[in-house]
C-alpha positions as CSV (number, residue, x, y, z in Angstrom):
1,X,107.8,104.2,101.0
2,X,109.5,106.0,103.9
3,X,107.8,109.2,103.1
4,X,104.4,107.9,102.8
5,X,101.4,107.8,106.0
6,X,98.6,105.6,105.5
7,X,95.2,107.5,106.6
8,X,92.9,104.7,107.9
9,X,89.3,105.4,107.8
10,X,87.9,103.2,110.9
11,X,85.3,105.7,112.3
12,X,82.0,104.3,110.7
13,X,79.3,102.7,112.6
14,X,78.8,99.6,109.6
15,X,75.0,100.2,109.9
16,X,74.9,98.0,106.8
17,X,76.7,95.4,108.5
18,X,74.0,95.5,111.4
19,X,73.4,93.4,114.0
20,X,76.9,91.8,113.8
21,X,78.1,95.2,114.4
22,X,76.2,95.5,117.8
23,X,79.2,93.1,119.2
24,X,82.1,94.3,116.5
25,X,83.4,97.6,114.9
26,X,83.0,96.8,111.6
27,X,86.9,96.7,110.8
28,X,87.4,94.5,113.4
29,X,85.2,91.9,112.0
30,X,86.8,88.2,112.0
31,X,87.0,86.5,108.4
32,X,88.7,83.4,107.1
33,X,89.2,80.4,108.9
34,X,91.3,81.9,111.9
35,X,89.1,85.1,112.3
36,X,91.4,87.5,111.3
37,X,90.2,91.1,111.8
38,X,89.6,93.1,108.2
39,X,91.6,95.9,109.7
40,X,94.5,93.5,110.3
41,X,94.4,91.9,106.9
42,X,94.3,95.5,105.6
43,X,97.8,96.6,107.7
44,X,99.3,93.5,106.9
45,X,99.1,94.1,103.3
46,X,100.5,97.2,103.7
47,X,103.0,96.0,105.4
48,X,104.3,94.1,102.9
49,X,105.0,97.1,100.7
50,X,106.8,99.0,103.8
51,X,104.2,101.2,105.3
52,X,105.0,101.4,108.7
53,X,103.6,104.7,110.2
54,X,99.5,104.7,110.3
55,X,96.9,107.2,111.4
56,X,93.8,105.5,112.7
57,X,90.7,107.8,112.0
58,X,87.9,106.0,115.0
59,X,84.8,106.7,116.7
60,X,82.6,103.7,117.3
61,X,83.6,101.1,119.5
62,X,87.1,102.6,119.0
63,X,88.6,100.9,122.2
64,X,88.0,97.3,119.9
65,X,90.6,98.6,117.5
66,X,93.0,100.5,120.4
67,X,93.1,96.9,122.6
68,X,93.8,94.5,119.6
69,X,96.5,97.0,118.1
70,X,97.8,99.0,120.9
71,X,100.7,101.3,119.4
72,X,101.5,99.1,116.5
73,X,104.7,98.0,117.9
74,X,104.2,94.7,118.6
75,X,103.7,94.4,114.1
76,X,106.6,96.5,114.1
77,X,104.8,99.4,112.8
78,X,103.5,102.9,114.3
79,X,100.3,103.8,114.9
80,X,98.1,107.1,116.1
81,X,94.3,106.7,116.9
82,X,92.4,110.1,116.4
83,X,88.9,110.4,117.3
84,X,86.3,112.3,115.1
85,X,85.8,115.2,115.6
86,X,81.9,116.7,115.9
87,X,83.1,120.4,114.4
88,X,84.3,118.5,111.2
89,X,81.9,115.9,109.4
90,X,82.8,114.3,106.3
91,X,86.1,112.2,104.9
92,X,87.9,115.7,104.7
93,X,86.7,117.3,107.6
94,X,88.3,114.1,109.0
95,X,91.5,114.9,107.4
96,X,91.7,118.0,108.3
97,X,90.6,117.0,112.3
98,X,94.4,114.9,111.9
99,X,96.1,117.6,110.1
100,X,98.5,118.6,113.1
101,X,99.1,114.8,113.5
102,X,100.6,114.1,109.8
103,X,104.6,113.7,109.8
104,X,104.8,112.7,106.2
105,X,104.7,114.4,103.1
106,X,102.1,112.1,101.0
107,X,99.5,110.5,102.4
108,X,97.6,107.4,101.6
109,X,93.7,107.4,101.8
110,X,92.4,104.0,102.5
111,X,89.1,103.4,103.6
112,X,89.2,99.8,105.5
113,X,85.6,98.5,104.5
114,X,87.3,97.6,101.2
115,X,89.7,94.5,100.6
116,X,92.2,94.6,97.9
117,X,95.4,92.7,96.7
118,X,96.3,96.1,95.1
119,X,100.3,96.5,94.8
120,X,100.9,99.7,96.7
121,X,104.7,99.9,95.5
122,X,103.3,100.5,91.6
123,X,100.7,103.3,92.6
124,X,102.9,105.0,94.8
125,X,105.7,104.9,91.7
126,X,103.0,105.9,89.4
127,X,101.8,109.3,91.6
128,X,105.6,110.5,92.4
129,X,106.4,110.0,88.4
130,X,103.3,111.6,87.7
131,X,104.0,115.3,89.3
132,X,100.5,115.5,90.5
133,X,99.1,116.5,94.2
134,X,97.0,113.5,94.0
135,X,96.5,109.9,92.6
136,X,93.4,108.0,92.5
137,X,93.2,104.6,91.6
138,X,90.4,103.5,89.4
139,X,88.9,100.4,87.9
140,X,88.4,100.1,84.8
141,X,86.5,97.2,84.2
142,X,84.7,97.1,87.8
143,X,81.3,97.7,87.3
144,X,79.7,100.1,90.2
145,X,76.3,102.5,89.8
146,X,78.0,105.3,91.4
147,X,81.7,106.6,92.0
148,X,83.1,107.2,88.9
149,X,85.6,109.1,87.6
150,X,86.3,110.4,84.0
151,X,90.0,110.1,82.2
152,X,91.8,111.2,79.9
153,X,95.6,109.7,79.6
154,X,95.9,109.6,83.2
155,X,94.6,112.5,83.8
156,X,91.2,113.3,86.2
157,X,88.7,115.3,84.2
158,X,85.4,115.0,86.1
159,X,84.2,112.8,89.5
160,X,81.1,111.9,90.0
161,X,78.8,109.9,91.8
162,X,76.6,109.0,89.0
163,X,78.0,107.6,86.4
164,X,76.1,109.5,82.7
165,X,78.2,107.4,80.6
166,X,80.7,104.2,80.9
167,X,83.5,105.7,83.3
168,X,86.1,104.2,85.3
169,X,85.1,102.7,89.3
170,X,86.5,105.0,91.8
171,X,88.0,102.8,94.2
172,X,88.2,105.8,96.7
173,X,91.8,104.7,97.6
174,X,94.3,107.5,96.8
175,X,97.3,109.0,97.3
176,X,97.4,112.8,98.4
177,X,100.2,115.3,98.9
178,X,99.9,117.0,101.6
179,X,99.6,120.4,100.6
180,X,96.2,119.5,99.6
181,X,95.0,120.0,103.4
182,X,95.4,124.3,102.2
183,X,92.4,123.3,100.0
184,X,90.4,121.7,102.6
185,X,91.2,124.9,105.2
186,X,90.3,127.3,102.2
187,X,86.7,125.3,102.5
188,X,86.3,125.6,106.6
189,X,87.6,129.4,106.6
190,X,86.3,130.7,103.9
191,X,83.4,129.1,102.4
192,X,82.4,127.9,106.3
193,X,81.9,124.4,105.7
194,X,81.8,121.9,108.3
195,X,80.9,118.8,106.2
196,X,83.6,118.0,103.9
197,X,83.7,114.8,101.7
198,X,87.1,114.2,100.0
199,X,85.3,113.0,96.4
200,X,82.8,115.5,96.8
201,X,84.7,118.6,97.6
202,X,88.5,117.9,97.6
203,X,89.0,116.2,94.3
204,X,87.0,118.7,92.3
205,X,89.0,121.3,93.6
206,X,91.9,119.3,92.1
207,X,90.6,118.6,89.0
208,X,89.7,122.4,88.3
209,X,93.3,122.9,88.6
210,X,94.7,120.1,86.8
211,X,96.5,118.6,89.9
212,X,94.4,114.8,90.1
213,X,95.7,112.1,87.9
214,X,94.1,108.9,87.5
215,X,96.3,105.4,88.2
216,X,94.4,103.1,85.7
217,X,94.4,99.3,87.2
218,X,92.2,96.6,87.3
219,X,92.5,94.7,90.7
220,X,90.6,92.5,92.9
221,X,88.7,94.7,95.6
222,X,85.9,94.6,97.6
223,X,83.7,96.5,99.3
224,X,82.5,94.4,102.5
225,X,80.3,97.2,103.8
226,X,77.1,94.6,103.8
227,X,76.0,91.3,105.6
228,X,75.9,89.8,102.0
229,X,79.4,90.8,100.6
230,X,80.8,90.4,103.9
231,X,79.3,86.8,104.4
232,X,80.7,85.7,100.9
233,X,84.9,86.2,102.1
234,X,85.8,82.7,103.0
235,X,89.5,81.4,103.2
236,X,89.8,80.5,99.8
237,X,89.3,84.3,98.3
238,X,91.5,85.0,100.8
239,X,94.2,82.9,100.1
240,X,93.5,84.3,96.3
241,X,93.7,87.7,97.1
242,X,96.8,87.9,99.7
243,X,98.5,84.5,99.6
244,X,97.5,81.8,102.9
245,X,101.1,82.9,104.0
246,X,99.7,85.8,105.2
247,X,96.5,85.5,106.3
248,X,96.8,82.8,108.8
């Protein structure tokens, strides 16, 4: 895993997740019965399967996140905080704001509202074998109204949000060489976009040129981006998820 950068989407406001996010950022929300942050849970898992360089994509209440975490060195890991940038809207346009900060040639895509006991070591194995730019991991038996993608033996044929027949969930976590920032400045230079979404615009793009395969695995995951979902995480789906050796 020594050539691989976990991009951590952190910058959202969790307006779902209101009031409670009036006192926290939303990743830094305490769960289980020591109040572990989600972001930390998130990194730890990493962890385990040797990430150790981060990029921390932040905007609201960003100094939550810098104060716990600092420069990552006290978890033995590395970590960069990059604030949003207003000329670039979007997952992509985020991307491409940290483009000069990326020291790694594949980079992993994880948006930190979602919780899974996914094992990184297989996907990463699974994109380098697979010759692609890009990996996505999908579900295929998670049932979700919108985000899906379409396959064919491993390979992406269509993404969309709404679903017109039984497709597999799109997770949004993927792997992404990084080559396929050229596509994202093809989109600001020449087509003068400012808001670039990463499922929206990015993946397309690869799936038009047969560059996006599909890493076909059912995990546990969650999306915690409501009062509701986020309420229902107790120490015991924890513990089921990660192991209580972790997430103590």
């Amino acid at each position: 895993m020594e050539n691989l950068q976990a991009i951590l989407f952190c910058g959202g406001k969790g307006s779902r997740l209101y009031p409670i996010t009036d006192f926290f950022q939303k990743v830094m929300v305490p769960v289980g019965k020591n109040g572990k942050p989600l972001l930390e849970i998130v990194i730890d898992h990493l962890y385990s399967f040797g990430i150790r360089d981060f990029i921390t994509l932040v905007s609201y209440r960003d100094n939550l996140i810098r104060r716990y975490f600092g420069d990552g060195s006290k978890k033995g890991i590395s970590i960069q905080y990059v604030i949003d940038s207003p000329n670039f809207s979007g997952t992509g346009g985020a991307l491409y704001n940290i483009r000069n900060k990326i020291n790694k040639e594949n980079l992993l895509i994880y948006y930190t509202d979602i919780l899974t006991n996914l094992n990184f070591i297989n996907f990463y194995d699974f994109y380098l074998k697979s010759g692609s730019k890009g990996s996505v991991w999908v579900d295929p038996e998670w049932k979700i109204s919108e985000g899906v993608v379409e396959v064919e033996e491993n390979n992406v044929k269509s993404v969309s949000r709404t679903p017109p027949h039984k497709d597999y969930a799109n997770t949004g976590i993927s792997i992404l060489h990084y080559s396929v920032i050229d596509h994202i400045e093809e989109l600001v230079t020449k087509r003068s976009k400012t808001h670039i979404d990463l499922s929206g615009d990015l993946l397309p793009i690869m799936v038009n040129e047969g560059t996006l395969s599909a890493y076909i695995e059912h995990n546990l995951w969650m999306d915690i981006g409501s009062v509701e979902r986020l309420s229902s995480i107790d120490q015991n789906m924890l513990d089921t998820m990660f192991g209580g050796e972790r997430i103590q």
